[in-house]
C-alpha positions as CSV (number, residue, x, y, z in Angstrom):
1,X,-0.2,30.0,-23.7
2,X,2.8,31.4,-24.9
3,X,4.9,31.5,-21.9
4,X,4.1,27.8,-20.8
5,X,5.3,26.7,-24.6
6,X,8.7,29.0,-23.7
7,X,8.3,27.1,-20.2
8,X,8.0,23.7,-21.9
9,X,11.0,24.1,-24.5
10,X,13.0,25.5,-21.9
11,X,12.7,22.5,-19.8
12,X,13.2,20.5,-23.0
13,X,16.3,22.1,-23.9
14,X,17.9,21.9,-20.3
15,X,16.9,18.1,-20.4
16,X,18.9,17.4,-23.3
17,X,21.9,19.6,-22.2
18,X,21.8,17.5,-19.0
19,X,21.4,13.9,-21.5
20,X,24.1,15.3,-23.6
21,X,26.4,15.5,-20.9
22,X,25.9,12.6,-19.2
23,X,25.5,10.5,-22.7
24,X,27.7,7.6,-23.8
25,X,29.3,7.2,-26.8
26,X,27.8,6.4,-29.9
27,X,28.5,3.2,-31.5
28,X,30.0,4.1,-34.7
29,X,32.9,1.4,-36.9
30,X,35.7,2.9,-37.7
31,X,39.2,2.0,-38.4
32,X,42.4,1.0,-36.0
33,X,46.0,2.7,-37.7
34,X,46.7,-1.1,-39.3
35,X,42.9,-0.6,-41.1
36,X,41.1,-3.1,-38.2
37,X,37.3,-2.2,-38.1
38,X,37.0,-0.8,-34.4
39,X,33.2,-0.3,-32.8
40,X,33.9,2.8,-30.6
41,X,31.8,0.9,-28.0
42,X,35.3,-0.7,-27.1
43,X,36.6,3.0,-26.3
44,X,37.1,1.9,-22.2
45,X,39.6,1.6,-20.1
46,X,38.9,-0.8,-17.0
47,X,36.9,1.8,-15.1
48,X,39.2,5.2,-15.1
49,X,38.8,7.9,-17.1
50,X,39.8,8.6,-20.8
51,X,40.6,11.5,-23.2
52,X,38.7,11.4,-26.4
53,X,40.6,14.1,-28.9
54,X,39.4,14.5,-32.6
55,X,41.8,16.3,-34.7
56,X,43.4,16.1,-38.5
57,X,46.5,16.4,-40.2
58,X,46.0,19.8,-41.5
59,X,45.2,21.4,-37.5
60,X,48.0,22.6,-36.2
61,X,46.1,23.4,-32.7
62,X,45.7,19.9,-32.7
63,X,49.1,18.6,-33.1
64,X,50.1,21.2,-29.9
65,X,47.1,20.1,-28.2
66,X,48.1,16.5,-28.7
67,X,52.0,17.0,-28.2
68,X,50.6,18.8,-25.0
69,X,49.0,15.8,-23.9
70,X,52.0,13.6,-24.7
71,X,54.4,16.0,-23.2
72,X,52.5,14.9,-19.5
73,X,50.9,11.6,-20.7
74,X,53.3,8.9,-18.5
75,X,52.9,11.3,-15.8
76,X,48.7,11.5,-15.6
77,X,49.1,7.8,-16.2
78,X,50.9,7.0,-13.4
79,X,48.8,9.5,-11.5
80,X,45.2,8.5,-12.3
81,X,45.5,5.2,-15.3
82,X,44.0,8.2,-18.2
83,X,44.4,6.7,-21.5
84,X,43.8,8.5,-24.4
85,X,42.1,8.1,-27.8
86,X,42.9,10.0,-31.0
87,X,40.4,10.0,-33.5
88,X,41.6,11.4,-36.9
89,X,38.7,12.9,-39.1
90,X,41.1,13.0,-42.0
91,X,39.5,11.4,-44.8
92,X,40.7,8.9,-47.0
93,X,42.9,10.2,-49.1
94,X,45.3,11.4,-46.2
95,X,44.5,8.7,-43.9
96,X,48.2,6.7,-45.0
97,X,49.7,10.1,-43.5
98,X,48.2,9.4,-39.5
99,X,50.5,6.7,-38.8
100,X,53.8,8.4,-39.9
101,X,52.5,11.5,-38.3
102,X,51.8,9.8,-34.9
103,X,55.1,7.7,-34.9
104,X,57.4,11.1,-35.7
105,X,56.1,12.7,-33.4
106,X,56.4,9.9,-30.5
107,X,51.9,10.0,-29.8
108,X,52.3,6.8,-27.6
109,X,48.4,6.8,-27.4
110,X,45.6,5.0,-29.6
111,X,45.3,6.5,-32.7
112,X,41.9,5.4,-34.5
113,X,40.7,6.7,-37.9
114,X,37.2,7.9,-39.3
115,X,37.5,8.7,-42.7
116,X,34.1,8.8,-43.1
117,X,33.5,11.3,-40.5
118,X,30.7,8.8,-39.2
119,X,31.9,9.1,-35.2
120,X,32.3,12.9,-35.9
121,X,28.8,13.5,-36.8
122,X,27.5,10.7,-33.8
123,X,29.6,12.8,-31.7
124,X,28.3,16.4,-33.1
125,X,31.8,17.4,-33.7
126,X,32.1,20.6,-35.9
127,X,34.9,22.8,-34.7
128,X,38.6,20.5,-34.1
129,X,40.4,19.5,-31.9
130,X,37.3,18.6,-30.2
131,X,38.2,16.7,-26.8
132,X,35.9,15.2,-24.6
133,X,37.0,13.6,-21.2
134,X,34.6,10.8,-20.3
135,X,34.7,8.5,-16.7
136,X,34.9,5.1,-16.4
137,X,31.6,4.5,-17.6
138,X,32.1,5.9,-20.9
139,X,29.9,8.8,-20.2
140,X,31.3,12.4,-21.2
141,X,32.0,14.8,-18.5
142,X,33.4,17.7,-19.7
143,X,34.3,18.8,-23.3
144,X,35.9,21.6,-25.1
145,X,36.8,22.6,-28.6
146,X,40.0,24.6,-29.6
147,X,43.4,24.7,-28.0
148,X,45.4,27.2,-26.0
149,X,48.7,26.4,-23.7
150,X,47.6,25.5,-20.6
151,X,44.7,24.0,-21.3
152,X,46.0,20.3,-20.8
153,X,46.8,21.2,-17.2
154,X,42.7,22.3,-17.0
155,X,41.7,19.0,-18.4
156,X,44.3,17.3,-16.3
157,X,42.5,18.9,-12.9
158,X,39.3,17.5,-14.0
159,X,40.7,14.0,-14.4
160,X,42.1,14.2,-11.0
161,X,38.9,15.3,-9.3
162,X,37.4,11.9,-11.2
163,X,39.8,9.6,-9.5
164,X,39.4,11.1,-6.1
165,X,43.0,12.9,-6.0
């Protein structure tokens, strides 16, 4: 009896790994930089691939993860039509810091807001940056958390092998 109810949560477990990677976003409002409610359902990009990356003001692997990604962005655009979301889980006190942030330090990719940490929990984000890359569908992929050098050149394989290149 025992090892059938190991057998049985076992599959159970594997089943939702397998749903969790192939999921699609939740939809969750949160805010554009100019305070616009935004339903992450309208996170797409015409059928190619996007970069999902949570991060705050106070992570500094996510700044280099994100200066990282806009070091090659024009590049992997031209390359495969990636766009990129950045989702600040700053809350709403530091929120008015994002934009200023973003504009100094040239992010030419969409910066949304959630203050309330609503799309962080939907997305069981605990550990920042937090980056998922998700196809054209909308469906996640691949994800990892935390930042070393290099690893935008990882992601940026796994974006090519979505676009067939």
């Amino acid at each position: 009896m025992i090892k059938k109810s190991f057998v049985f949560v076992l599959l159970l477990l594997l089943g939702s790994t397998v749903w969790a990677q192939e999921s699609v976003l939740p939809k969750v409002t949160i805010k554009t930089l100019d305070g616009k409610n935004f339903n992450t359902s309208e996170i797409y990009n015409d059928g190619k691939p996007m970069i999902l990356s949570f991060w705050a003001l106070w992570c500094k692997p996510c700044q280099k993860e994100l200066d990282a990604f806009m070091d090659n962005y024009e590049e992997w655009q031209e390359e495969t039509d990636v766009k990129i979301f950045a989702v600040s889980i700053d809350d709403a006190r530091s929120t008015a810091r994002v934009a200023p942030m973003a504009k100094s330090k040239g992010w030419d990719f969409e910066i949304l807001l959630d203050a309330n940490g609503d799309f962080k929990r939907a997305m069981n984000v605990n550990l920042i940056p937090h980056t998922f890359l998700l196809d054209g569908n909308g469906k996640i992929v691949s994800q990892h958390t935390a930042y070393f050098e290099g690893a935008e050149y990882e992601l940026y394989e796994k974006i090519k092998k979505l676009v067939g290149k």
